[in-house]
N, C-alpha and C positions, 0 to 999 in steps of 0.2 A: 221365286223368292230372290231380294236383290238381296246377296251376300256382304256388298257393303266394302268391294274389292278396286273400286274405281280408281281410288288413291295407290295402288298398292303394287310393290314390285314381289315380282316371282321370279327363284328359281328354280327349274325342273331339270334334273340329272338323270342321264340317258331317258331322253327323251325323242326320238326319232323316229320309235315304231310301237306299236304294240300299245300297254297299258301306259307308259311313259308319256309320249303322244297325246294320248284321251287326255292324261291329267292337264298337260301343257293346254292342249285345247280347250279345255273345262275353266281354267281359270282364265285364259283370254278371252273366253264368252263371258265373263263376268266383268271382263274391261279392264282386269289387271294386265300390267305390261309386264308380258313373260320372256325370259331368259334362258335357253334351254340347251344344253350338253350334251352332246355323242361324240365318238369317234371318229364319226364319216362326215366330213365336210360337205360332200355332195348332199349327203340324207340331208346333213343343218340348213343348209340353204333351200333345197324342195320344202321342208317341215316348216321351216319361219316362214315362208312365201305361202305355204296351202294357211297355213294358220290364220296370219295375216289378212288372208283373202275372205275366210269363213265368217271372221268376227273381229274385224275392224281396227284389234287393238293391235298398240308393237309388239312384235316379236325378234328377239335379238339369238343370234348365238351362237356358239363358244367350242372350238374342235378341239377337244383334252379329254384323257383317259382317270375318270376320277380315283380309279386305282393305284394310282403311282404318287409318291412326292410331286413328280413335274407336272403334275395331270392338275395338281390340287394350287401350287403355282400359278396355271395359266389360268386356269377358273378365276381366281381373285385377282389375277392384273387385266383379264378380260371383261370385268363387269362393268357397265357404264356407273352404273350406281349400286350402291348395297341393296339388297335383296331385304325385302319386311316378310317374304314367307320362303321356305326351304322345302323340296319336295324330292326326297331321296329315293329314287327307283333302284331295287337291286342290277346288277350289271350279269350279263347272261353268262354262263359260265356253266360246266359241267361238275357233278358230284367231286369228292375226294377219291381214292382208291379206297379200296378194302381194308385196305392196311398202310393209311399214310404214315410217312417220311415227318419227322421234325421238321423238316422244311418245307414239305407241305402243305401241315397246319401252319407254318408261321407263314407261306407265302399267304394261303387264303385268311388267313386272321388280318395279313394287310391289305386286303381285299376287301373284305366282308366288313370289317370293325375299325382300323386305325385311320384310312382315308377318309373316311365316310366323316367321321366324329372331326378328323382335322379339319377337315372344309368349315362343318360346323360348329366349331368352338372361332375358329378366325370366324363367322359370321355375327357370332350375337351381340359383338359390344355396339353397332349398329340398333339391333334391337333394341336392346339395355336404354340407351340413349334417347330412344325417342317413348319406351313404355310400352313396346307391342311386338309382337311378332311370334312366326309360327312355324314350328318343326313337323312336320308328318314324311313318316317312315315307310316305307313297305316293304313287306317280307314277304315270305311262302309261309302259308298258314300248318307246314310240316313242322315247324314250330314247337308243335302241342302235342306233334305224336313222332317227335325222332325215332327213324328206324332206317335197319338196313345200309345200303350205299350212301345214303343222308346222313347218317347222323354226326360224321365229326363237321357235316358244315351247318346241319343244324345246332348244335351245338353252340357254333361260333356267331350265329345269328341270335340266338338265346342271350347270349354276355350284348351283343348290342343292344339288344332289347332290354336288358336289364340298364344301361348304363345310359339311356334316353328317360328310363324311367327315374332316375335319379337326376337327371338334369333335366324333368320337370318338377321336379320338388326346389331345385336350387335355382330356378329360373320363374319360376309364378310371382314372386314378390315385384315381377320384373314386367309384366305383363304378357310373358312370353308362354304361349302353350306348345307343348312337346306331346305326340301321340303317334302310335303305329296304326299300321292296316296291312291286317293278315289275308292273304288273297289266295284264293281254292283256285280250282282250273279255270282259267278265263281263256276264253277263242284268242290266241293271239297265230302266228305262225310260228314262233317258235315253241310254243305248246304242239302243236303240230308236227313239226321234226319231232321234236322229243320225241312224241307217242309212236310216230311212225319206225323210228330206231327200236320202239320197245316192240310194237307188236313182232319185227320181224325177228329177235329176239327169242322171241317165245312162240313164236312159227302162227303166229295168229294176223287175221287183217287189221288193218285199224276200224273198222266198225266196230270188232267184237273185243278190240283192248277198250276202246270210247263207252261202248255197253256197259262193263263191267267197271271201269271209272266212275261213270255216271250213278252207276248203281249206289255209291257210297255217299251219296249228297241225298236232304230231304228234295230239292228239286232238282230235278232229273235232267239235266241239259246245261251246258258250257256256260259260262257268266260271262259278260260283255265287258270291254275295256271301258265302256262307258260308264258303268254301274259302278268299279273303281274309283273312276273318276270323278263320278258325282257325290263320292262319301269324303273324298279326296279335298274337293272346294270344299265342301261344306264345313271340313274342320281347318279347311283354311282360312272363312269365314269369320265377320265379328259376331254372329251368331253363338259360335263355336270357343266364345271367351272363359265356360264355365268348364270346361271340357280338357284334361290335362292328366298326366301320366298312363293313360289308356292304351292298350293293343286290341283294337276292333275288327273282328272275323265277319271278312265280306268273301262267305265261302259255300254258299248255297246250302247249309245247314249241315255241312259234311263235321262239322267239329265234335258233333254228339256230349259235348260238357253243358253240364247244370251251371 
């Protein structure tokens, strides 16, 4: 399917490894010239150059922390041109405490919600201007079942999710579609530490933490950074013009909602 992306600039945020990566990938197979965020400059330049190599198109990009005011800064003085799609990878980071600190929650509410949103509110008048463009979000599909160690960053992922969903109400008239992508376990390596910390945690191997994970999904086995990224373009896509204020669970059937 041509997605209809050949005109089209991308931005992809933390994009260096894992799911971030596939997406950047995903849309420079489609011939969009992507632009792409982390904080390791060594990663940016290996990732633009394999990128590059795999599928022809430009790849640009950009060493900033999109966590910070300066992070969000350099992003906008660093773009060759304004971005027509926006592709929000969450940044890797561990749980809250048990019991967070007021500052805490406000450090990760500027983590999770304030950067995220400033980057993309300075992006849309771009958009606005020309008639088009496209927000896609992702999250942890923990989302839909806050619990435990998660929940005060669940929570804070909730309020973004809420407030993308009203700025695609206030943005459609505009040509502009806004949607998330709730992602279940996918094989990345940092999945992989994670689990590995947990099994040894709970005095078990990681075969038999992975067994019991997997058990919770109707299909039984790790989800690929590619599969992300393939629902990723797609609502990147002009296809994808009908499609707007949505959070879609690419979660191997673990979400069990009607």
């Amino acid at each position: 399917m041509d997605l209809h992306l050949s005109d089209k600039r991308a931005l992809v945020v933390c994009a260096t490894g894992g799911i971030g990566r596939a997406c950047a990938s995903a849309l420079a197979h489609e011939c969009a010239e992507v632009t792409i965020v982390a904080r390791d400059p060594a990663g940016l330049e290996e990732t633009c150059a394999a990128i590059a190599d795999e599928s022809g198109a430009k790849s640009h990009g950009i060493a900033a922390d999109v966590t910070t005011r300066t992070g969000v800064t350099t992003i906008l003085s660093g773009l060759n041109s304004p971005p027509d799609i926006v592709v929000l990878v969450p940044p890797r980071h561990g749980p809250l405490p048990d019991a967070p600190s007021a500052d805490d929650v406000e450090g990760q509410f500027s983590t999770e919600v304030r950067r995220p949103l400033d980057l993309v509110e300075k992006l849309l008048p771009h958009m606005r201007a020309q008639g088009w463009g496209r927000v896609v979000h992702l999250t942890g599909a923990a989302v839909k079942r806050p619990a435990g160690k998660l929940l005060a960053l669940t929570s804070l992922r909730v309020a973004l999710i809420a407030y993308l969903r009203g700025m695609a109400q206030r943005e459609a008239d505009h040509g502009i579609t806004v949607n998330g992508v709730l992602i279940g376990y996918i094989d990345t390596p940092g999945l992989r530490k994670n689990w590995e910390g947990q099994a040894a945690a709970a005095g078990l191997t990681y075969d038999e933490l992975l067994a019991r994970k997997l058990s919770e999904s109707s299909i039984h086995r790790l989800g690929k950074p590619a599969e992300i990224a393939a629902l990723v373009a797609y609502l990147a896509g002009e296809q994808a013009g009908y499609i707007t204020g949505e959070v879609i669970s690419c979660d191997g059937g673990r979400g069990g909602h009607v």
